[in-house]
C-alpha positions as CSV (number, residue, x, y, z in Angstrom):
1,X,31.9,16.9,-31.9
2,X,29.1,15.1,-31.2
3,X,27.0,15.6,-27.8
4,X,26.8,13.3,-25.4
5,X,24.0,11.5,-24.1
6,X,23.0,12.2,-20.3
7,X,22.4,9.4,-18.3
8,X,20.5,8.6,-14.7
9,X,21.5,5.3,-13.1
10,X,19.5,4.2,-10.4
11,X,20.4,0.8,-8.8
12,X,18.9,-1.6,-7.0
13,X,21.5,-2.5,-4.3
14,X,19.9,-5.4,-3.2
15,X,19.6,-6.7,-6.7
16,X,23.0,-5.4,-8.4
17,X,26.9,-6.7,-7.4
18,X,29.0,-3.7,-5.8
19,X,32.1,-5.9,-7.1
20,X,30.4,-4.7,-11.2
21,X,30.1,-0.6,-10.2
22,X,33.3,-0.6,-12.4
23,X,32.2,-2.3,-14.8
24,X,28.9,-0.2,-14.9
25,X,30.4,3.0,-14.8
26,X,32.6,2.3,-17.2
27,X,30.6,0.8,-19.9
28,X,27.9,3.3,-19.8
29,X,30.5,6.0,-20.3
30,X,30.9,4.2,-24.0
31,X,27.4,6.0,-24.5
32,X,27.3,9.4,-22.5
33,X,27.9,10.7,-19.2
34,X,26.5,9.6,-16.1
35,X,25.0,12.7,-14.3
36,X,22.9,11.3,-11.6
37,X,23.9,8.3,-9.7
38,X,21.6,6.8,-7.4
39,X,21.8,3.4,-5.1
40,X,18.7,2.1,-3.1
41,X,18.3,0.2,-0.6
42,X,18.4,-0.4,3.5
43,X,22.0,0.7,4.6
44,X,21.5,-0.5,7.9
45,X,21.7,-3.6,6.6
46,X,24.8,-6.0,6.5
47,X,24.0,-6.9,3.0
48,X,25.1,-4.0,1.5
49,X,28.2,-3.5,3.4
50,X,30.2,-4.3,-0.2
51,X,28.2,-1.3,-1.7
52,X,28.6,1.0,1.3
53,X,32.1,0.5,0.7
54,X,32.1,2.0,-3.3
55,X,29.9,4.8,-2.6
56,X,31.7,7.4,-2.3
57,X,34.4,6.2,-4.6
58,X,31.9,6.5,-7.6
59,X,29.9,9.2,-6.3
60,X,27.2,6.9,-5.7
61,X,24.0,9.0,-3.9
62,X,23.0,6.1,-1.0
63,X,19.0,6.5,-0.9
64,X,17.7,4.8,2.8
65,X,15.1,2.4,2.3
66,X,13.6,1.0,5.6
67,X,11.9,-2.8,5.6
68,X,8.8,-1.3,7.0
69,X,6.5,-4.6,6.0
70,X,8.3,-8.0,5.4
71,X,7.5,-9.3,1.8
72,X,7.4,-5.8,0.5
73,X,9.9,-4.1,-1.4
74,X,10.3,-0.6,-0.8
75,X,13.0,0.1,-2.8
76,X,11.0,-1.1,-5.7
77,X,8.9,1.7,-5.1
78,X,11.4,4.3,-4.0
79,X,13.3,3.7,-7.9
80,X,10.1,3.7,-9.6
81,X,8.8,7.1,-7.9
82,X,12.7,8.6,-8.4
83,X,12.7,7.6,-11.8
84,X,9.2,8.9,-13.0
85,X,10.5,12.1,-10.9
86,X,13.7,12.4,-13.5
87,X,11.3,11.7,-16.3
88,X,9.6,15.2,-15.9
89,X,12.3,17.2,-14.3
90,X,15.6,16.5,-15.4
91,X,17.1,16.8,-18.6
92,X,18.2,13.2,-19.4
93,X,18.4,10.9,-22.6
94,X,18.5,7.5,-20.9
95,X,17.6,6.1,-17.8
96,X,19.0,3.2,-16.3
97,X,18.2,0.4,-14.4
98,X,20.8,-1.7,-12.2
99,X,18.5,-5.0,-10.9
100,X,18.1,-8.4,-11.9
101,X,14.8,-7.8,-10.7
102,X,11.7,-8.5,-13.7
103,X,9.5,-6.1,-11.4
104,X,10.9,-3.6,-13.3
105,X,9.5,-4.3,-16.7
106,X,6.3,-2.3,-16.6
107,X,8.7,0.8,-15.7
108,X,11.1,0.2,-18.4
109,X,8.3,0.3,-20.8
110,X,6.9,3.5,-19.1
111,X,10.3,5.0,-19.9
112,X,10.0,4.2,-23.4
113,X,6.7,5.5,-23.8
114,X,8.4,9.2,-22.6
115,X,10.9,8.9,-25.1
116,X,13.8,8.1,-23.8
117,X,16.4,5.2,-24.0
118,X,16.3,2.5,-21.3
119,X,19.4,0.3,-20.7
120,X,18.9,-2.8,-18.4
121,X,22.1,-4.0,-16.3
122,X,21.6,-7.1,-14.7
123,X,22.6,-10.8,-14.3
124,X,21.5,-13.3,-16.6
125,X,18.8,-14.9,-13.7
126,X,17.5,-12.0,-14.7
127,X,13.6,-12.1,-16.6
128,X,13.6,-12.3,-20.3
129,X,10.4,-9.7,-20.2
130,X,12.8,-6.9,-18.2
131,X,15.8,-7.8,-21.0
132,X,13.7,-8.0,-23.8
133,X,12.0,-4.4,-22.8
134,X,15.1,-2.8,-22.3
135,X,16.6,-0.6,-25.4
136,X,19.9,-2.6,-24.8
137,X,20.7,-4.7,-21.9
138,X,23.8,-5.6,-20.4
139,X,25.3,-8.8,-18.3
140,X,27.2,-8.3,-15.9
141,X,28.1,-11.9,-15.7
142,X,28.5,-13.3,-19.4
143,X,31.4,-14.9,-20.3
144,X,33.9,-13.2,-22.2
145,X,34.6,-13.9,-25.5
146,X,37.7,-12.3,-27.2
147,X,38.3,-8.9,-25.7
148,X,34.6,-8.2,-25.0
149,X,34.2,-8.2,-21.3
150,X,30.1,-8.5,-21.2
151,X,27.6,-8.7,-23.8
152,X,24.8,-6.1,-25.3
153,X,22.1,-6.7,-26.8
154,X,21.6,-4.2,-30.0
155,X,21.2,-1.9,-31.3
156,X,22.3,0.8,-30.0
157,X,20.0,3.9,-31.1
158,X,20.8,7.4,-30.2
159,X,18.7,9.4,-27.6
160,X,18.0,12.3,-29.5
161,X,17.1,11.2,-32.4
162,X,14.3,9.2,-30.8
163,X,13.1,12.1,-29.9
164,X,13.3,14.4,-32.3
165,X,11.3,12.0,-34.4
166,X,8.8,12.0,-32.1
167,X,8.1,16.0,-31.0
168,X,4.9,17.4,-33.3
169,X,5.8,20.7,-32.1
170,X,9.1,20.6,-33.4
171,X,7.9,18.8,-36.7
172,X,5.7,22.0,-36.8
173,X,8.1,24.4,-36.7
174,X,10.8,23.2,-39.4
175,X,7.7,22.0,-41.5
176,X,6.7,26.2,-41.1
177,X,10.3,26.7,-42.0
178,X,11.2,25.1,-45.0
179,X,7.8,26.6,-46.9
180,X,8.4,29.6,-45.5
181,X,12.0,30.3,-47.0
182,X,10.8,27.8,-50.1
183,X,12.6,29.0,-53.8
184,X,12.5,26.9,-56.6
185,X,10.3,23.3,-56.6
186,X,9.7,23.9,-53.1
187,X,13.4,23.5,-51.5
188,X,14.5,25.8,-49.1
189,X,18.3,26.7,-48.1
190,X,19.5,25.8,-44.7
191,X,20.8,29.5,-44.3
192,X,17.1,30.7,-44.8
193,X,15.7,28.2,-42.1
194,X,18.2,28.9,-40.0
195,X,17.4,32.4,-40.2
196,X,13.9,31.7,-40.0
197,X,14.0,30.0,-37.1
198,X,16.0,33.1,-35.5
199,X,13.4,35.4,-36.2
200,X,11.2,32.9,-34.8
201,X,13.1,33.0,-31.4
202,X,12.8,29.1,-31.6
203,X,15.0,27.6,-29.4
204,X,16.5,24.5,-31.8
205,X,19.9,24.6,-29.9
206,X,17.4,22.7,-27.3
207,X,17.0,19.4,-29.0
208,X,21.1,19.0,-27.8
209,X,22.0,19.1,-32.0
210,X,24.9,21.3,-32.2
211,X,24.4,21.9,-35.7
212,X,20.9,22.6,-37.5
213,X,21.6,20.8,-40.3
214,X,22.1,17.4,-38.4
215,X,18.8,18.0,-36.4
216,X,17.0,18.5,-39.9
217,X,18.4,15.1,-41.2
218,X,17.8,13.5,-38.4
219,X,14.1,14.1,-38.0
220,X,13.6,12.3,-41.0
221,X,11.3,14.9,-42.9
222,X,12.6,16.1,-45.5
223,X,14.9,15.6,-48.7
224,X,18.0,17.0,-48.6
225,X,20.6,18.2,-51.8
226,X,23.6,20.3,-52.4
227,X,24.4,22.6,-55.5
228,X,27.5,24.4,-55.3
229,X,29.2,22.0,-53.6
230,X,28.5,23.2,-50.0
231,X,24.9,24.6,-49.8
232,X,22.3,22.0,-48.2
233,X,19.2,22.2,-49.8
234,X,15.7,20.6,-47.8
235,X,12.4,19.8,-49.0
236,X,9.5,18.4,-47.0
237,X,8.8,15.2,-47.9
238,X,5.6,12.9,-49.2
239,X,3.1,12.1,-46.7
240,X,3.8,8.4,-48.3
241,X,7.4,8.5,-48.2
242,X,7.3,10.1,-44.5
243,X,5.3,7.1,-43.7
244,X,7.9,4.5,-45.6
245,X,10.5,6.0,-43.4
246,X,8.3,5.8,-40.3
């Protein structure tokens, strides 16, 4: 069975329809499991009163956000601290964003640069730069067409293999591997990596692969073959063909 990815939704209450938390909640569970739910804003005020009233329905975390200077968002900054907070201490594969608000763009693209997978979930006022940033982005208020309830902008790209493709110090290792446990013409059975790797004590069970033979494919690396029918074969790649594939 394949993982799932782990997601962090942060919203911006003053920018995101309590009536859509449904509809949130339920379309992001079409890609993972939402671990941390967070809502920002001033709950004092009567604005949110429609998203005070699905908090603890959806285990929604409220996060109090005081108007301490008029003309300046606080909760802006309150998301953008939390969210560079998850970045580099929790375990997560996407991050999203609930806001119509394009002030999020430069953080979106901050995300990205770390890795991980950034889904937008707005209204359709909001700024093309914030949608077009966004891995995939999601309307909250498209019209439906067939059985499609909103619309997402592909494609969809899977979390860990973004990753994966981009850690040198994993590279390293299951370059060290393959020539290491290397037979004929330079291939290398996945048994002997595998056991390599034990010996090692290198944690691959870490990249969230539940199987070492899909987190080998996926880095894109090497070639890959079978002889007996079931034994899988790798080979480290061409620096030109690693570079075609890049």
């Amino acid at each position: 069975m394949k993982d799932k990815e782990k997601i962090a939704l942060f919203i911006d209450a003053d920018n995101a329809p309590a009536a859509k938390i449904d509809v949130i909640l339920s379309e992001l569970a079409r890609y993972g499991v939402v671990n941390i739910r967070k809502a920002y804003g001033n709950w004092k005020s009567d604005n949110l009163k429609n998203w005070e009233a699905v908090l603890h329905e959806y285990a929604i975390q409220p996060i109090q956000q005081f108007d301490i200077t008029k003309g300046k968002n606080a909760t802006d900054i309150a998301i953008v601290i939390d969210v560079m907070d998850t970045l580099h201490t929790k375990s997560v594969d996407v991050i999203c964003i609930a806001s119509s608000d394009g002030d999020f763009t430069p953080l979106i693209t901050r995300i990205l640069a770390e890795g991980r997978l950034a889904i937008g979930i707005g209204e359709k006022k909001a700024a093309s730069p914030f949608v077009n940033s966004c891995s995939k982005f999601i309307y909250l208020d498209a019209k439906p067409e067939k059985e499609q309830k909103i619309s997402i902008i592909e494609p969809i790209i899977n979390a860990r293999e973004v990753k994966v493709k981009q850690d040198k110090v994993l590279h390293s290792i299951l370059l060290e591997s393959v020539t290491a446990c290397a037979e004929q013409g330079a291939w290398a059975r996945l048994g002997a990596i595998g056991t390599y790797l034990k010996e090692k004590q290198y944690p691959w069970k870490q990249h969230n692969f539940g199987k070492l033979v899909d987190l080998c494919y996926a880095v894109g690396l090497f070639e890959s073959r079978k002889t007996q029918g079931s034994v899988v074969w790798f080979k480290a790649k061409s620096i030109d063909n690693q570079r075609k594939k890049a």
